[in-house]
Each structure stands twice: as C-alpha cells, then as structure tokens.
C-alpha positions as CSV (number, residue, x, y, z in Angstrom):
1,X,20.7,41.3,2.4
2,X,19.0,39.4,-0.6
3,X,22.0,37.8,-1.5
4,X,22.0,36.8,2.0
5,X,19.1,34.5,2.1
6,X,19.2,32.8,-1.8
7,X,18.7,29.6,-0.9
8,X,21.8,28.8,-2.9
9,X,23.9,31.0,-0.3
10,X,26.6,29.7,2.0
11,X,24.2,30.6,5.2
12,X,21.4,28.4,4.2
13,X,23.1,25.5,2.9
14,X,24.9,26.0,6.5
15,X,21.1,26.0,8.0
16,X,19.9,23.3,6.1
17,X,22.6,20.7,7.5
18,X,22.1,22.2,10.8
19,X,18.4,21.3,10.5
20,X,19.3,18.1,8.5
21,X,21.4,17.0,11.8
22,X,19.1,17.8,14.2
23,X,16.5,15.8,12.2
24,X,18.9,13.0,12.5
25,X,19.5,13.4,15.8
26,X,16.0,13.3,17.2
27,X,15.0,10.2,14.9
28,X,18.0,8.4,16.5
29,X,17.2,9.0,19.9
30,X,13.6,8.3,19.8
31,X,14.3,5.0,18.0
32,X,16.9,3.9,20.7
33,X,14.6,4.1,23.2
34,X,13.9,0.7,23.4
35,X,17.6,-0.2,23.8
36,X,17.1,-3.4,21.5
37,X,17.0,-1.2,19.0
38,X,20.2,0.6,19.4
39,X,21.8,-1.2,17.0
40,X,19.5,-0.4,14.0
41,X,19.9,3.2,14.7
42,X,23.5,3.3,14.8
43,X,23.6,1.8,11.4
44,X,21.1,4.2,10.2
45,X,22.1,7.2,11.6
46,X,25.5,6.5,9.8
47,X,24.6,5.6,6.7
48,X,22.0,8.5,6.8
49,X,25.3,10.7,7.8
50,X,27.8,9.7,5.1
51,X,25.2,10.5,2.8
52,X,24.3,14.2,3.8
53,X,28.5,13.8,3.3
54,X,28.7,13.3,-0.4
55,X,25.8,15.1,-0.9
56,X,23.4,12.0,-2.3
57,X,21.0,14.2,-0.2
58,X,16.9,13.4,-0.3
59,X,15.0,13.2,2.0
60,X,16.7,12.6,5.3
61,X,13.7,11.0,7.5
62,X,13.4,8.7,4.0
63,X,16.6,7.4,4.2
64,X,16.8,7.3,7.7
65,X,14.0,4.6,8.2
66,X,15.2,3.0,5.1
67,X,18.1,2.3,6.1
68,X,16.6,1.3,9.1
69,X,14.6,-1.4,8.0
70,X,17.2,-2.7,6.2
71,X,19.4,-3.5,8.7
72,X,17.3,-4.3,11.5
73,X,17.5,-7.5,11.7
74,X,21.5,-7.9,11.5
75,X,21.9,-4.5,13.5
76,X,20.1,-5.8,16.5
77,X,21.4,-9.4,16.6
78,X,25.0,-8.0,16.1
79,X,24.0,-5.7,19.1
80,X,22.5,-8.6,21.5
81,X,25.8,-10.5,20.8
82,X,28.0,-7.9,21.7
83,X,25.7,-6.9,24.8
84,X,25.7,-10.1,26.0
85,X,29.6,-10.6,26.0
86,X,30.2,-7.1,27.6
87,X,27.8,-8.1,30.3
88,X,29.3,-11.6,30.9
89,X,32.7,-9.7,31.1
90,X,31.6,-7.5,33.4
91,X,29.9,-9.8,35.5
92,X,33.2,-12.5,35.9
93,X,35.4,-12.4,38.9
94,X,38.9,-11.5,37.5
C-alpha cells in the first residue's frame, strides 16, 4: 500500500494529470464566458495542453494565463474575423 501512493507511482502521476485537466478545463470555461474571448482560450488551453504532453510541466494556471495574455490580442481578432464570415454565410440566401 506504501508503494501505492509514492508520489512517484503510476496512480498519482495518473491523479495529477487528471487534476491538471480538470484545472484546465475549468480555467477555459470560465474565460469563454464572454464569447469574445473564446479565441484566447482556445490558444491557451492548447498550448497549456501540448505542454502537460512533453512534460515541460509548471505550473498549469501559470501557463495557462500566460499564454493567455500572449495571444489575446491575435486570438480574438482571428476569432471576430472568422465569426463574422460564418454569420454572413449563414445569414445569405443560397
């Protein structure tokens, strides 16, 4: 049972990136709530994913909102662009 729950055993590190994904999970959905931002949080919550990946771990909030805040500005124009063109497509007569 000790063996078990070292927190270098395969059942914690299994608990820790259930816990890291949850995080991730949450912190993307409360900053998409204001849909303008949905962009941002896409790029974040993939970067923030490929690096729980290949294991360039940290903190997971931390590089969440850094990445964030990095691409926000890009993220969310990219997003009004494309939003605007998928409603205008929609919104035609075929």
């Amino acid at each position: 049972m000790g063996k078990l729950l070292n927190i270098d055993s395969s059942v914690m590190r299994i608990m820790a990136l259930l816990a890291d994904l949850i995080i991730l999970n949450t912190l993307f959905i409360l900053t998409s709530l204001p849909l303008i931002t949905i962009g941002a949080s896409l790029c974040a919550l993939q970067t923030s994913l490929q690096k729980i990946l290949h294991q360039n771990r940290g903190s997971v909030i931390k590089n969440y909102f850094k990445s964030f805040s990095l691409n926000f500005r890009q993220a969310t124009i990219f997003f009004i662009i494309l939003s605007l063109l998928t409603f205008t497509q929609i919104a035609s007569p075929s």
